[in-house]
C-alpha positions as CSV (number, residue, x, y, z in Angstrom):
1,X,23.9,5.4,17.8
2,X,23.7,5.1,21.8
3,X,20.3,3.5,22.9
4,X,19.5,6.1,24.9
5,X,19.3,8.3,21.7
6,X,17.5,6.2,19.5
7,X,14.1,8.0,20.6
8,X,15.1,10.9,19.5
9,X,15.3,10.6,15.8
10,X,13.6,13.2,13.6
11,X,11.9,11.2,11.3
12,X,10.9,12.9,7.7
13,X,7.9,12.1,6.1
14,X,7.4,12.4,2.1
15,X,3.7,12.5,2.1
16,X,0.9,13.6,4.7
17,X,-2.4,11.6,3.7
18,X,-3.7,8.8,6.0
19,X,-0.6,6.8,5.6
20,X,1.6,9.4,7.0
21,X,-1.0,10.0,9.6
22,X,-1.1,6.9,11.1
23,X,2.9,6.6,10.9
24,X,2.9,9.5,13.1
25,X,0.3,9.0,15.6
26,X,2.4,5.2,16.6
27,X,6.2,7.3,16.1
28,X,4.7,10.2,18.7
29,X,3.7,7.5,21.3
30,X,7.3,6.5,21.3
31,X,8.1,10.4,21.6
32,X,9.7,10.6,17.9
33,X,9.7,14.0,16.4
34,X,8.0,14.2,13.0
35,X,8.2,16.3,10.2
36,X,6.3,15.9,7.1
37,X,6.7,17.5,3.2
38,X,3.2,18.0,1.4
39,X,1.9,20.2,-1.1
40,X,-1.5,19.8,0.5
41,X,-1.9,22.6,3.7
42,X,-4.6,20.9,5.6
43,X,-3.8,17.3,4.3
44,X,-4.5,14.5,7.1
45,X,-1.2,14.5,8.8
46,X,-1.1,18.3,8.9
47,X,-2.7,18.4,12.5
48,X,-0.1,16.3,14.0
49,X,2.9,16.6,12.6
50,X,5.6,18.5,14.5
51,X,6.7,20.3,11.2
52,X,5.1,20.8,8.0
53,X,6.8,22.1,4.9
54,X,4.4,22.7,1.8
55,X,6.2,21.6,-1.3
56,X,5.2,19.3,-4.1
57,X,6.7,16.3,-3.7
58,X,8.8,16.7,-7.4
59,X,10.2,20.1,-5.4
60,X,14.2,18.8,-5.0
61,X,14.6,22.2,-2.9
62,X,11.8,21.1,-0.5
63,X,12.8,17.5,0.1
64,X,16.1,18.7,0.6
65,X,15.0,20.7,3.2
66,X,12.9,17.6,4.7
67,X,16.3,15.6,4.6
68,X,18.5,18.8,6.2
69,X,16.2,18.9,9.2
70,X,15.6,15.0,9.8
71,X,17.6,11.9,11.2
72,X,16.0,10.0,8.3
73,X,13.4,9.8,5.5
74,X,10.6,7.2,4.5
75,X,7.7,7.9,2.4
76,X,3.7,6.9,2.8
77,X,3.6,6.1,-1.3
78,X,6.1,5.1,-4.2
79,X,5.3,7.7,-6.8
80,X,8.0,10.0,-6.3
81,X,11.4,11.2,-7.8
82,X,13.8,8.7,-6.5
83,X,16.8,10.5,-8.5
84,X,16.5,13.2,-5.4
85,X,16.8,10.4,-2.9
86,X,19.5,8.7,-4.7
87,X,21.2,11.8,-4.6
88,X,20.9,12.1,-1.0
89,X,21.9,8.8,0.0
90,X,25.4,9.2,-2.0
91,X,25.5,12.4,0.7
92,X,24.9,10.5,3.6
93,X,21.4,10.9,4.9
94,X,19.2,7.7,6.0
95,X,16.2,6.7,3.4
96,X,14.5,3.8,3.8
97,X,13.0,1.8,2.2
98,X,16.1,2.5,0.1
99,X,16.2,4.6,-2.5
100,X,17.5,1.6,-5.4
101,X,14.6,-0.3,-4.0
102,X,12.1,2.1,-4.6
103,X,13.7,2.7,-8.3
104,X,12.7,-0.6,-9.2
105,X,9.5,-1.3,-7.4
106,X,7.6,1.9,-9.0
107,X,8.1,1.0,-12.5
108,X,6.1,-2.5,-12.3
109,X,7.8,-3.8,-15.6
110,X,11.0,-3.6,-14.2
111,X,9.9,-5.1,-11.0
112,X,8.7,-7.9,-12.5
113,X,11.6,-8.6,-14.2
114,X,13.9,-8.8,-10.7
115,X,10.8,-10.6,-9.8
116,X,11.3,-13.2,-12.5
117,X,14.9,-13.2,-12.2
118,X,14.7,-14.7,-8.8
119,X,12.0,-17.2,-9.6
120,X,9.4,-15.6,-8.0
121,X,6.3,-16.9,-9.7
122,X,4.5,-14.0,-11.3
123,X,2.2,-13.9,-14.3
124,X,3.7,-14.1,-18.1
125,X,4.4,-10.8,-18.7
126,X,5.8,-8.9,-21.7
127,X,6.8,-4.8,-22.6
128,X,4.7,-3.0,-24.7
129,X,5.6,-0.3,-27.4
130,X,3.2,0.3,-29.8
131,X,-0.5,-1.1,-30.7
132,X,1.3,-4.2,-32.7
133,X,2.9,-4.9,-29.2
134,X,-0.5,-5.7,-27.5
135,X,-1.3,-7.3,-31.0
136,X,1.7,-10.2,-30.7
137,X,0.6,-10.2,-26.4
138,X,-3.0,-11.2,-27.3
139,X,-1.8,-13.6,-29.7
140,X,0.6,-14.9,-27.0
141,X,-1.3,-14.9,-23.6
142,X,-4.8,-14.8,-25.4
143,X,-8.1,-12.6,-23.9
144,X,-8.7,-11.1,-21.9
145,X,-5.4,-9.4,-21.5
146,X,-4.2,-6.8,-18.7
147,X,-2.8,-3.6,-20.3
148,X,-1.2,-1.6,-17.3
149,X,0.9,1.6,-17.4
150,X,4.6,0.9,-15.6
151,X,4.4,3.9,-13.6
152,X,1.8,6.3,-11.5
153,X,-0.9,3.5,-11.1
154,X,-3.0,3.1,-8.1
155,X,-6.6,1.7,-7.1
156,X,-6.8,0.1,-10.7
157,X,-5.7,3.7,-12.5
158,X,-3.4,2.9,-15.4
159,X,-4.9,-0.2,-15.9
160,X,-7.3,-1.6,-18.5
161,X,-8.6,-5.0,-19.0
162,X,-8.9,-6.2,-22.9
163,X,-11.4,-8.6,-23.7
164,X,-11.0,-8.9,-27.7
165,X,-9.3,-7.4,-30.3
166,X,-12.0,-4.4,-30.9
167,X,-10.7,-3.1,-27.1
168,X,-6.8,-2.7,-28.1
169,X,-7.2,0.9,-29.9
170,X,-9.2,2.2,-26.7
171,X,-7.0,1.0,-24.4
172,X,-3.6,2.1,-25.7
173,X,-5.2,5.0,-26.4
174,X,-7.0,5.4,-22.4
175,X,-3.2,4.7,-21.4
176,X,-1.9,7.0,-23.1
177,X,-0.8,5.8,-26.7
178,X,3.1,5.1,-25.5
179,X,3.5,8.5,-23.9
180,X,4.3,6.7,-20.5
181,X,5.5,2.9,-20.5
182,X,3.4,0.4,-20.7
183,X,3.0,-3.8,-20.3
184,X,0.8,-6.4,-20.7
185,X,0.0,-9.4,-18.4
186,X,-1.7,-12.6,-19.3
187,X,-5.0,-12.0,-17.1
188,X,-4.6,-14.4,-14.1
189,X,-8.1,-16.4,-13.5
190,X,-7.9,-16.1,-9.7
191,X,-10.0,-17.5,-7.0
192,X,-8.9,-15.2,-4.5
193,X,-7.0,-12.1,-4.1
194,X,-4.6,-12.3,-0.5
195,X,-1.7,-10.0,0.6
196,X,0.8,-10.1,3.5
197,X,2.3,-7.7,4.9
198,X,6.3,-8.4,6.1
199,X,8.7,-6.2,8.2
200,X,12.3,-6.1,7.8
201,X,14.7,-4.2,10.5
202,X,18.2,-2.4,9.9
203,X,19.8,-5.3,11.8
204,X,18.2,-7.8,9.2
205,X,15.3,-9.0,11.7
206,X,12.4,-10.0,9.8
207,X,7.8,-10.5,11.1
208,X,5.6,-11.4,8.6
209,X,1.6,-10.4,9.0
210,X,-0.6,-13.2,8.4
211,X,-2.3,-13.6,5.1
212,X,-5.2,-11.0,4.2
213,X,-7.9,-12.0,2.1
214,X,-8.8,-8.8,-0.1
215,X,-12.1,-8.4,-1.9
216,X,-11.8,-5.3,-4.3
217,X,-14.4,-3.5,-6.5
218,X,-13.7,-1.2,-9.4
219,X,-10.1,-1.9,-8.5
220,X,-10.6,-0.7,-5.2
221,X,-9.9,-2.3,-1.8
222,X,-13.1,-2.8,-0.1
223,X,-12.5,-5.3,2.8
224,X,-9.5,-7.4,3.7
225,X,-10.5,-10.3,6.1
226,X,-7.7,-12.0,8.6
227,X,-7.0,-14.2,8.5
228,X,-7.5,-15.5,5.2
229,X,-9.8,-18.3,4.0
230,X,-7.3,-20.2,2.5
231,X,-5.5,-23.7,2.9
232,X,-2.5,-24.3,4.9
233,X,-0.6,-25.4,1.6
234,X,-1.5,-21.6,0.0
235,X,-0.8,-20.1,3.3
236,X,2.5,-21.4,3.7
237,X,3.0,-20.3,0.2
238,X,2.2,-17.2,0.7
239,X,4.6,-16.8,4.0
240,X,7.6,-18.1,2.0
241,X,7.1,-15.8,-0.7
242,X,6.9,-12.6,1.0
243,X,10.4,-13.7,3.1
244,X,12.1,-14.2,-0.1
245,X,11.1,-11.5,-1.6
246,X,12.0,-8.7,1.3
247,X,15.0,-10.1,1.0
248,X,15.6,-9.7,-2.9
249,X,14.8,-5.8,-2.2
250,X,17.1,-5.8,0.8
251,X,13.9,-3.9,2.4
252,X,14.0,-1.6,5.5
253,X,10.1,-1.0,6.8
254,X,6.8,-2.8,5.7
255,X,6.7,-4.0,2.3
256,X,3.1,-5.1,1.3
257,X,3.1,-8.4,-1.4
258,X,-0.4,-8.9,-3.3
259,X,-0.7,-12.2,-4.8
260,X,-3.3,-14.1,-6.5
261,X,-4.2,-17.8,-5.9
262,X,-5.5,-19.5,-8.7
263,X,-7.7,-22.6,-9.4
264,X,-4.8,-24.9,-8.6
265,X,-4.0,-23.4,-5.2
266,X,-1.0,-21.7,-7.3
267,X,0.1,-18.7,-5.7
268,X,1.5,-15.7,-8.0
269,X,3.0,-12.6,-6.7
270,X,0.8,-9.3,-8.0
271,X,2.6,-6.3,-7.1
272,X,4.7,-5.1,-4.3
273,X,4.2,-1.5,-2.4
274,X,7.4,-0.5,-0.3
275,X,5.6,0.7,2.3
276,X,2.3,0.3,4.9
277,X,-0.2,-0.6,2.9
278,X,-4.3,-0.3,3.0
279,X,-4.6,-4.1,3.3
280,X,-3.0,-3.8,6.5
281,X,-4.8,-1.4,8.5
282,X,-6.4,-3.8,10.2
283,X,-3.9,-4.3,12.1
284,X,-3.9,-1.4,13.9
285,X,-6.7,-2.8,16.1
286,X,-6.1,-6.5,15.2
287,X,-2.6,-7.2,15.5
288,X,-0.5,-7.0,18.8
289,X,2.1,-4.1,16.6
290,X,0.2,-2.2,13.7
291,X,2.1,-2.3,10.6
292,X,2.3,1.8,11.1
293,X,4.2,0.6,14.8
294,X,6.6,-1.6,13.4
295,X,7.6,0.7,10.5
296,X,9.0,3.2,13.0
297,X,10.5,0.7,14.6
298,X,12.3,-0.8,11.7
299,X,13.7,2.3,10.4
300,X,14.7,3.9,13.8
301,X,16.9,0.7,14.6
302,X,14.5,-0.3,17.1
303,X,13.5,-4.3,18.0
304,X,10.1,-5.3,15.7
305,X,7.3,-6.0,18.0
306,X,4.9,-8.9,17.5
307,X,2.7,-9.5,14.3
308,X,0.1,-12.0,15.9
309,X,-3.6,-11.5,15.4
310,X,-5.2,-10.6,18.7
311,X,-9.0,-11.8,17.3
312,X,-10.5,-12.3,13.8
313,X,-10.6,-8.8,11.9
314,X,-11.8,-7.5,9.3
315,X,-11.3,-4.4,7.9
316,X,-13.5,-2.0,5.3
317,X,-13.2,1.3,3.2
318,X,-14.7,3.8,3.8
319,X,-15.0,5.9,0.3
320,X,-16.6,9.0,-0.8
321,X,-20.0,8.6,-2.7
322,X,-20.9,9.4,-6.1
323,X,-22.1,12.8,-6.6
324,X,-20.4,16.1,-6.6
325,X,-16.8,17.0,-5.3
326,X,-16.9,19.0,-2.1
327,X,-16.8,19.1,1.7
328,X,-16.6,16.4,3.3
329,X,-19.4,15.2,5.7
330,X,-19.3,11.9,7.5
331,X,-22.9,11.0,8.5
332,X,-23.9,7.9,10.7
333,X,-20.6,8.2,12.9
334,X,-23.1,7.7,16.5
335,X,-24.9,4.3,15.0
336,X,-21.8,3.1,13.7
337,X,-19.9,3.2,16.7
338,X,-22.4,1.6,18.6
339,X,-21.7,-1.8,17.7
340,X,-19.3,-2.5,20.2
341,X,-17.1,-4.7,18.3
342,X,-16.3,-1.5,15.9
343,X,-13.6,1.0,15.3
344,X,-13.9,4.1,13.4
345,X,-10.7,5.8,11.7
346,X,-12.0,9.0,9.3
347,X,-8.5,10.0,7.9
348,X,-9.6,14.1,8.1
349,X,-9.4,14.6,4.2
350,X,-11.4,18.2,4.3
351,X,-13.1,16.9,0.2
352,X,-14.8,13.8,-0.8
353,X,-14.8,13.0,-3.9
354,X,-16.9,9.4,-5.7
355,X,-14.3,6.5,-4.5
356,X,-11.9,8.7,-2.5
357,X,-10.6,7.0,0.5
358,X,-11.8,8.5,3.7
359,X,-11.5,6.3,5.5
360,X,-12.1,2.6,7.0
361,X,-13.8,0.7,9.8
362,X,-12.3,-2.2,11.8
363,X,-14.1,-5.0,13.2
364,X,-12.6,-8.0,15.8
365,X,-14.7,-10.7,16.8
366,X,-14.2,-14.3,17.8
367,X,-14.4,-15.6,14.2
368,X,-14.0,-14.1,11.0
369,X,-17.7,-14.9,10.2
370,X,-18.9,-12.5,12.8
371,X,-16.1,-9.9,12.5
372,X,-17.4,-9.7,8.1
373,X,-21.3,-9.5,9.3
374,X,-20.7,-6.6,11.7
375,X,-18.3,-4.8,9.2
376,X,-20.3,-5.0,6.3
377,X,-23.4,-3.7,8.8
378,X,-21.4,-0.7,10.4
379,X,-20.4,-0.4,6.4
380,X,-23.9,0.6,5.9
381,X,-24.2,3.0,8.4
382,X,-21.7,5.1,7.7
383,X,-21.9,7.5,4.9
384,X,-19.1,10.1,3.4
385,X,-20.7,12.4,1.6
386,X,-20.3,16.0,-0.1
């Protein structure tokens, strides 16, 4: 393709929540045209999209249609059909990440396995079948012991923690008694919880984010700090390992790697999400090229731009509170913003529902000390409420 036309690329868009929202607001300052496929009429992205087609996301008719009037497809989350997407790549059309990596990455057994098989160090890990399964994993990794579904977990869903032998009935029976796939972890006593975020181009050039430290609760992100509190040994760890592993999945776009670090400054690589990823929001204010910037570039063959922190950031959720399901009001929005050091970004979801993302706050500073005590004070400011 001639440089001249690179800009004007249709991209297509599986998904319109805040993910696809953001993609879109960094492709249209670079004039891209931008379609998106939803089931949802007024989801987030829906007001600034260029096209919206209202399909669920299994519909092979309406991604079909996505594909027939794009240059090329990505995707703001992994739980999709990818037999669709295979299909259409074997016709031609442009998917990334690609459509074998996705296969792999959204069914966590087998992507620990590739994982494994390239001597990436993940936790022990095992398949599980039935209730004697988790039985012979207890006995072989001990308690407490991570139960996970393969496929369709997010924010901790599909996943349960056992902590004796009294729990295994409960949990194989909260995930589903073996009607979806399911594997056990030996729990990981970790010290910290850190992600980066890595960018891989079409012509093979490669940025890498630096390390996030990610404090979750309820198995939900709450604050990611950059960078990371960690030492140079775990940090260069932690670089290596997301290099090698963009490369194992031959990735196109941002690829997010969570990791654990454990006592011994080990560093063990969690799970892997094809795509931008809420750990790396901050860098839309913090980072010279958001991770939302550099993901249209990658996939639209343009050069990556630069993934240096500008200041210290840190970045919070904003979720709905606890109480009943309905519309959405954001209260607090004129105190917030008056810390100066503060950005607001409320993703336009039109219900809030207890622990829905809503949005998230972004603070820069000089240090990361500063940057966490105005965060966690606009934090309490702002309220999403029903």
């Amino acid at each position: 393709m001639e440089k001249a036309e690179l800009l004007k690329q249709r991209i297509g868009i599986i998904g319109g929540g805040q993910l696809g929202k953001m993609m879109i607001l960094e492709a249209k300052k670079m004039g891209f045209y931008v379609i998106i496929l939803d089931p949802t009429p007024h989801c987030p992205a829906s007001s600034i999209a260029d096209e919206h087609i209202i399909a669920p996301f299994d519909d092979e008719e309406g991604i079909r249609e996505l594909a027939r009037r794009s240059d090329l497809l990505t995707y703001e989350f992994e739980h999709i059909g990818v037999s669709i997407l295979k299909d259409l790549k074997e016709e031609g059309y442009q998917i990334y990440p690609s459509p074998e990596s996705l296969e792999i990455i959204q069914n966590k057994y087998d992507q620990k396995k590739v994982l494994k098989k390239n001597q990436i160090p993940v936790p022990e890990f095992i398949q599980i079948s039935n209730l004697d399964d988790i039985r012979a994993g207890a006995e072989k990794f001990s308690y407490p012991l991570m139960l996970k579904s393969c496929t369709g977990g997010y924010d901790g869903k599909g996943n349960y923690l056992i902590k004796d032998e009294e729990e295994i009935e409960k949990a194989y029976k909260q995930l589903g008694e073996g009607k979806v796939p399911l594997m056990a972890e030996a729990f990981v006593p970790f010290k910290k919880e850190i992600s980066v975020i890595v960018v891989r181009g079409l012509d093979g050039e490669i940025e890498v984010y630096p390390v996030g430290e990610n404090l979750h609760k309820d198995n939900i992100l709450i604050e990611t700090k950059v960078p990371a509190q960690i030492s140079a040994q775990v940090e260069k760890r932690a670089m290596e390992l997301a290099h090698r592993v963009i490369d194992i999945f031959a990735g196109v776009g941002i690829f997010c790697i969570e990791m654990f670090v454990s006592d011994n400054d080990r560093v063990l690589v969690n799970e892997i999400a094809p795509r931008p990823h809420n750990s790396g929001h901050y860098s839309i204010e913090g980072s010279i090229t958001s991770q939302f910037e550099n993901h249209i570039r990658a996939i639209t063959s343009l050069p990556l731009g630069s993934t240096s922190l500008v200041k210290p950031t840190v970045m919070r959720n904003l979720l709905g509170e606890a109480g009943a399901t309905g519309e959405a009001k954001v209260e607090g929005i004129i105190e917030t913003l008056s810390l100066k050091n503060t950005k607001v970004h409320i993703y336009g979801k039109k219900v809030s529902k207890a622990q829905r993302k809503m949005g998230h706050l972004t603070t820069v500073a000089n240090n990361i000390e500063g940057a966490a005590k105005e965060a966690l004070k606009a934090s309490e400011l702002i309220r999403i409420k029903s």
